[in-house]
N, C-alpha and C positions, 0 to 999 in steps of 0.2 A: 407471519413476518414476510418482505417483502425482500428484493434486492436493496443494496444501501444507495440511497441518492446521490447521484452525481449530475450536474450542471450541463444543459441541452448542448453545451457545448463541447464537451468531450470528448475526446477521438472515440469513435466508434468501434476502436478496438476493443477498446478499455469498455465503454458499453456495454459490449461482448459479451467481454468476461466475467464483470461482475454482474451481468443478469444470465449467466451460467447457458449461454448462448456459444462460449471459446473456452476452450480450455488452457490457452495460456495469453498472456500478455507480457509486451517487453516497453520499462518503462525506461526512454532514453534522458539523460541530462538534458537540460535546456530552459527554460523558461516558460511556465505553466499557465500560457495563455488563457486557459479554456476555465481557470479556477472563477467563482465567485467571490474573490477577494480582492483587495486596492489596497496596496501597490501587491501586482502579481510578482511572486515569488521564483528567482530561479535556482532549480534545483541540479546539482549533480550527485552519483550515488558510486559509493565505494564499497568493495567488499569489505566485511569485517575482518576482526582479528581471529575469529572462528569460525566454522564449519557453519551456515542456514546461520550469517548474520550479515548487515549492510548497513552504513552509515549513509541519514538522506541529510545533506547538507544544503538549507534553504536560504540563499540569498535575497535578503531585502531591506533596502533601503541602507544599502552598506552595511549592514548585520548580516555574520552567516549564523545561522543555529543549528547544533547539526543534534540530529536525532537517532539515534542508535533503533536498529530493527533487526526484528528475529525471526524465525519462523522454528518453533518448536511444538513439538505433540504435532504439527498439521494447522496450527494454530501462528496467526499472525501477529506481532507485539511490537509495538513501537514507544518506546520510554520519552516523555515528555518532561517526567519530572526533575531536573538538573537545567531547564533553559529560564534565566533570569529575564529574556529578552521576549520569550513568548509570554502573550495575554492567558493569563486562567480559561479562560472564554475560546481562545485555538485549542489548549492543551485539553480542554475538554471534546472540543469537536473531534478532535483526532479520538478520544477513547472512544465515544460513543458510536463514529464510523465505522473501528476496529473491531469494536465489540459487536456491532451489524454485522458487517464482512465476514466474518464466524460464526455467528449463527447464522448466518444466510444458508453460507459453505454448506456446513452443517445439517442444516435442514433439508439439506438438496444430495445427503452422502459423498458429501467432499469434502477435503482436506487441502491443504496448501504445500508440494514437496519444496523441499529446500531450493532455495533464488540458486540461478544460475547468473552467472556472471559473463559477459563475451565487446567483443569490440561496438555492438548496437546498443549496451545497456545492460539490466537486471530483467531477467523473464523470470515472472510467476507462475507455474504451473497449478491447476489444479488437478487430484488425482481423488479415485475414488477412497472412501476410509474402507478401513479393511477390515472385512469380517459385513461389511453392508454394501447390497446393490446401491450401485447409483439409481435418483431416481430425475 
């Protein structure tokens, strides 16, 4: 298994970290220039109503859709299924990224700690799982 694909466009942050090059990333509101999709989506992200949860609210084309996210076990989750407005065909590409991103993690003795939240955004950490060397 490889890192999960993301678009040559990308902030190099983000690159980073998911080819486990950074250990954290902070993903600011704004509008997701760098995606492979038309009309690009802008997103802004909210803490949840609990502890390692964020709501990503995607604005497009005058539709918000907001996707509830978690980060539990170490593990990343983003629920799709409640948006009338997204295509099956996005709802699926988010599982299959998320379900990459974890085993990637995974495979490499990481884990995802719970988002921090601060004035720049949502930072993701990764940390090592416990009980295994990073490798």
């Amino acid at each position: 298994m490889g890192a999960p694909p993301v678009p040559d466009t990308a902030p190099q942050g983000l690159k980073d970290f998911l080819g486990c090059t950074a250990d954290s990333y902070t993903f600011a509101d704004g509008p997701l220039t760098w995606l492979d999709v038309s009309p690009r989506p802008d997103m802004k992200i909210r803490p949840g109503n609990t502890p390692a949860t964020a709501t990503l609210a995607l604005k497009v084309m005058g539709f918000t859709i907001s996707l509830p996210a978690a980060v539990t076990d170490g593990k990343l989750s983003i629920d799709t299924s409640r948006q009338l407005f997204l295509p099956r065909s996005a709802a699926d590409e988010v599982k299959r990224f998320v379900d990459g991103l974890n085993g990637w993690f995974a495979e490499n003795g990481r884990q995802l700690a719970p988002p921090q939240f601060g004035p720049d955004g949502m930072t993701l950490t990764k940390v090592v799982v416990p009980g295994e060397p990073a490798r």
